[in-house]
Backbone as a ProteinNet text record, in pm:
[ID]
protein_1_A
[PRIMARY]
XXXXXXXXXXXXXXXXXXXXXXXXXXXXXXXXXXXXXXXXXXXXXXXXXXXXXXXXXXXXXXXXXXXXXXXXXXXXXXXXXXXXXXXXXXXXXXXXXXXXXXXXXXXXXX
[TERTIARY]
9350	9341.2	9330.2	9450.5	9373.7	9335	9239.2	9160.7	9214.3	9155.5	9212.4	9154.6	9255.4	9226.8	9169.8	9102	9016.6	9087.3	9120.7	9167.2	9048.1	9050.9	8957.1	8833.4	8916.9	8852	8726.6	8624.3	8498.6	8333.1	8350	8256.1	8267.9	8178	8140.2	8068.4	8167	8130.4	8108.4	8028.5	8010.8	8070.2	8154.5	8196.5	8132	8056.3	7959.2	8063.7	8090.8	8083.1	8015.9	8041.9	7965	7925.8	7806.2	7791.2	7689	7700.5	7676.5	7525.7	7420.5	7257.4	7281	7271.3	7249.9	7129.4	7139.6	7015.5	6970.8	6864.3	6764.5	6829	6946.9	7030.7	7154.4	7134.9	7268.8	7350	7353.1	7463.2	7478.9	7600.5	7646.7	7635.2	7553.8	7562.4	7533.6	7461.6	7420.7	7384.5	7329.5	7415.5	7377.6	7394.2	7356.6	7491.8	7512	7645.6	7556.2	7632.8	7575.3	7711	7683.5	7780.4	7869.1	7995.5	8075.8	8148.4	8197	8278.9	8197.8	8191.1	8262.1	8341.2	8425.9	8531.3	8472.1	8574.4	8604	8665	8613.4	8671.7	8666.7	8711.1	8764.4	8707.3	8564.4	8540.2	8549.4	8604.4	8659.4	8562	8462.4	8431.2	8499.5	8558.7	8675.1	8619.2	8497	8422.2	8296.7	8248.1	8049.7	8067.1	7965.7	7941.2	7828.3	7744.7	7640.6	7741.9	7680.8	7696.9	7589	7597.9	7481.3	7508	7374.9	7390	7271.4	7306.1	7172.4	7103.1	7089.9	7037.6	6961.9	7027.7	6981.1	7070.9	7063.4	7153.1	7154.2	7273	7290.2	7396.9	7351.5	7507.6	7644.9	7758.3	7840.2	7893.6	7976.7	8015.7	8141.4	8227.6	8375.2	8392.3	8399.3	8482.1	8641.7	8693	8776.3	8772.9	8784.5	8759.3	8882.7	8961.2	9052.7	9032.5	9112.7	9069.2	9206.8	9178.5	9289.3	9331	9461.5	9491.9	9457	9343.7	9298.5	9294.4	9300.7	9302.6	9184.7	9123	8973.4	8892.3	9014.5	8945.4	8971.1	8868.6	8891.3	8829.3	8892.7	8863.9	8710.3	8622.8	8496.8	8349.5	8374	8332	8275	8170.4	8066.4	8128.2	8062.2	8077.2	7960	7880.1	7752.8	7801.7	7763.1	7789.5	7677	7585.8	7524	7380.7	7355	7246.1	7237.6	7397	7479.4	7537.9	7496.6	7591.1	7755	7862.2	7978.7	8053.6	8025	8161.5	8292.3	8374.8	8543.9	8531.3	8637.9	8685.5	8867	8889.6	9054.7	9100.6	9188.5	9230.9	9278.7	9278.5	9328.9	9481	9456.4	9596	9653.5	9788.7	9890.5	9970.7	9874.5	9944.1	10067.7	10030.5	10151.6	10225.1	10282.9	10336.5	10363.9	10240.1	10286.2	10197.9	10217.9	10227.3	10079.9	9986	9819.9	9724.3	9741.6	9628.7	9635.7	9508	9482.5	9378.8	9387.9	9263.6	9193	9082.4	8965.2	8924.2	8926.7	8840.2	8731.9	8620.2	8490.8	8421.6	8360	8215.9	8060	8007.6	7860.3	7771.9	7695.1	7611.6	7465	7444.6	7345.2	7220
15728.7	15592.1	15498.2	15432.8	15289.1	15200	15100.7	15108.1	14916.5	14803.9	14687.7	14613.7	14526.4	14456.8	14342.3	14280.2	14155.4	14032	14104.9	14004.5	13926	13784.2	13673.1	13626.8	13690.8	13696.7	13702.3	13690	13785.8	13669.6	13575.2	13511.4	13517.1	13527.3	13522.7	13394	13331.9	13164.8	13192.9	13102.1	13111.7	12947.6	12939.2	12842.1	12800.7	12718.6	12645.7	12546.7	12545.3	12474.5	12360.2	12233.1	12166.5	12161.7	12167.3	12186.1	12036.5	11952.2	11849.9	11882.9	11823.6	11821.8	11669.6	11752.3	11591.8	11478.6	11365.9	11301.2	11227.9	11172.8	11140.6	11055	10977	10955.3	11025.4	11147.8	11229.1	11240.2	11119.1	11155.8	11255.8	11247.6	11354.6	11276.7	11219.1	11172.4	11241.7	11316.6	11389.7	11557.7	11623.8	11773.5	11862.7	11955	12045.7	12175.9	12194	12313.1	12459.7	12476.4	12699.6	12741.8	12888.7	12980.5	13010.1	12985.7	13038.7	13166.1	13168	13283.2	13300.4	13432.8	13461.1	13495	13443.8	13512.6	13498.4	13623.7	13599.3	13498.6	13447	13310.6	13337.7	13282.7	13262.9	13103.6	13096.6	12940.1	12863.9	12739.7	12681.9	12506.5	12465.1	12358.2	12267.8	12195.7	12080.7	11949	11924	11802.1	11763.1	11780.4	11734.2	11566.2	11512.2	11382.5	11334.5	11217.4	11134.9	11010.4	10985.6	10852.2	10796	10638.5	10588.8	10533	10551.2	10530.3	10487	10338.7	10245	10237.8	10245	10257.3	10356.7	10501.5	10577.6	10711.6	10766.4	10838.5	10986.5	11029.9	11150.1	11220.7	11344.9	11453.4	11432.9	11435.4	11443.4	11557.1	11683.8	11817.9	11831.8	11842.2	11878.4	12045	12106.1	12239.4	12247.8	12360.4	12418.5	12540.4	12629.6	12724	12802.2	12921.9	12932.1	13104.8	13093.3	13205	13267	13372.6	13427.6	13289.1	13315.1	13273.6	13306.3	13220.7	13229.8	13154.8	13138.1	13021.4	12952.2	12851.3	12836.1	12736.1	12684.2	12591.2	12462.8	12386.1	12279.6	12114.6	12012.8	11944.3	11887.2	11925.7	11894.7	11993.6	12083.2	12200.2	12222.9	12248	12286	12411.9	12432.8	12572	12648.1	12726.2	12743.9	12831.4	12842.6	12873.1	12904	13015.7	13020.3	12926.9	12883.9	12828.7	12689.8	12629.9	12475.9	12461.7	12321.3	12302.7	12221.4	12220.6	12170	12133	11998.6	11912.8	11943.6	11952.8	11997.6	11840.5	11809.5	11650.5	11656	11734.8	11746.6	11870.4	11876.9	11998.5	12116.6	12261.6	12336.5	12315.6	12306.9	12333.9	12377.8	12444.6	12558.5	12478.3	12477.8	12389.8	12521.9	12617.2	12744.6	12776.3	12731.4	12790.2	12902.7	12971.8	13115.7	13157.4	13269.4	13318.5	13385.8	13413.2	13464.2	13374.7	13241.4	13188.4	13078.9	12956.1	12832.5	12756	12656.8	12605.4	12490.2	12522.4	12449.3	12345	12200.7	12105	12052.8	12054.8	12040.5	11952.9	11816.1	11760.2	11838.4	11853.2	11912.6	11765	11824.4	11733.1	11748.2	11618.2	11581.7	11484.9
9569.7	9617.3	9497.4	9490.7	9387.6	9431.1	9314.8	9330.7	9306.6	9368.7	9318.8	9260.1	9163.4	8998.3	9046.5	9033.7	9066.3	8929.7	8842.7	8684.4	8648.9	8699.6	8634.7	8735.9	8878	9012.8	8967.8	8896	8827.2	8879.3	8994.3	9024.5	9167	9244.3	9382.5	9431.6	9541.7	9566.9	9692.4	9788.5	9917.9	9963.1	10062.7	10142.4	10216.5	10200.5	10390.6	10461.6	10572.1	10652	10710.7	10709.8	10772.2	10965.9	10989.8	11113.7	11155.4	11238.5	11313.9	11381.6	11328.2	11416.1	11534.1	11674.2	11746.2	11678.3	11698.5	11649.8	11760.2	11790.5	11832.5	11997.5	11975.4	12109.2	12138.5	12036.7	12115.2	12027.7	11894.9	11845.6	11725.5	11718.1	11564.1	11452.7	11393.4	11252.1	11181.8	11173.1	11089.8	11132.1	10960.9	11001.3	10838.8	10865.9	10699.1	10707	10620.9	10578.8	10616	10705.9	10671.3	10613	10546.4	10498	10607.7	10569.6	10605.5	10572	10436.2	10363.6	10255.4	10182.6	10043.1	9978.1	9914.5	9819.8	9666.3	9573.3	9452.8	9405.3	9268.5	9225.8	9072.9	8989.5	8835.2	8851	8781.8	8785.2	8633.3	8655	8511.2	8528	8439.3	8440.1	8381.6	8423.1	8357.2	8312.9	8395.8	8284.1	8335.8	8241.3	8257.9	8188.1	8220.7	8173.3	8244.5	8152.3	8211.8	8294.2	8380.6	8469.6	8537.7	8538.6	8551.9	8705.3	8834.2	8918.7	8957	8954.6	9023	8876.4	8799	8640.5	8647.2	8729.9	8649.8	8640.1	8500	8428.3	8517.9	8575.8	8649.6	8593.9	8579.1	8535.8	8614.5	8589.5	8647.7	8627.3	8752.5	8672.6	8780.5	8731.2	8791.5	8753.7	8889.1	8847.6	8924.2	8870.4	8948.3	8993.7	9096	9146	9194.5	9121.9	9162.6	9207.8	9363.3	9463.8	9519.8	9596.6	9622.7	9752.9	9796.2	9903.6	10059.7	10129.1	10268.6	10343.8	10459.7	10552.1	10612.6	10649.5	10694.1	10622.8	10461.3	10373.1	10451.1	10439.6	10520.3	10396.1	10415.2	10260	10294.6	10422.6	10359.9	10372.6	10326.5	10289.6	10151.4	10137.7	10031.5	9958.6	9833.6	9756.4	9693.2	9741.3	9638.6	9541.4	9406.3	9283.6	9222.4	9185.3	9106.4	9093.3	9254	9283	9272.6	9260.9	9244.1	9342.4	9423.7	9542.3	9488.9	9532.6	9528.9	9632	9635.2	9748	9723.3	9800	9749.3	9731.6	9628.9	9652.2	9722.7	9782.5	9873.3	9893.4	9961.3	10030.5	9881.4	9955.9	9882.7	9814.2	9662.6	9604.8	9530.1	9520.5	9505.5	9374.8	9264.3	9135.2	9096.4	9059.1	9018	9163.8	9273.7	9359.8	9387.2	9371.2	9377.1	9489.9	9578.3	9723.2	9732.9	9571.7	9581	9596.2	9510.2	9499.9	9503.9	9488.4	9513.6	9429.2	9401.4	9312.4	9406.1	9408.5	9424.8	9357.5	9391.6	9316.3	9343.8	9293	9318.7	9287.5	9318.1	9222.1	9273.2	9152.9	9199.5	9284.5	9365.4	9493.9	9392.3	9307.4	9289.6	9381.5
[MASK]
++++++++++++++++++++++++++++++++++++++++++++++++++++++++++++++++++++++++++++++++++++++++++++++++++++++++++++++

């Protein structure tokens, strides 16, 4: 039996879902992410930086997350990483057009 190559695959991300809490007259405003998936991922940080919000100085951290090809990504869906939450900022996309995989774009949820 062989046995299969993972390559760069070499990080394990979990996908949450966002799920809807009724509030107080019924409605859906609000809501917290559970796990949905895990897959393997090859994670690449593409840019850290300070930014100032409200005057006060917060990390900014962009990753990319690139995974095999699956269906179920949806563009507002969380990523936990290594004990870091991550907003997708848009849908899954197929920069190399090729038929395995997809890249993930992420800002971290400070």
């Amino acid at each position: 039996m062989k046995s299969i190559e993972a390559g760069k695959l070499n990080q394990r991300i979990t996908l949450c879902r966002f799920v809807r809490d009724p509030g107080a007259l019924n409605q859906f405003d609000k809501g917290h992410y559970d796990p949905a998936f895990s897959v393997w991922a090859d994670v690449k940080i593409s840019q850290s930086s300070v930014q100032t919000d409200g005057g006060v100085m917060v990390w900014e951290t962009v990753a990319k997350f690139y995974i095999r090809k699956r269906d179920g990504i949806l563009p507002n869906m969380h990523i936990l990483w290594k004990e870091r939450e991550f907003a997708l900022t848009g849908p899954p996309i197929d920069w190399k057009e090729t038929a395995g995989g997809i890249t993930l774009q992420a800002r971290e949820v400070t």
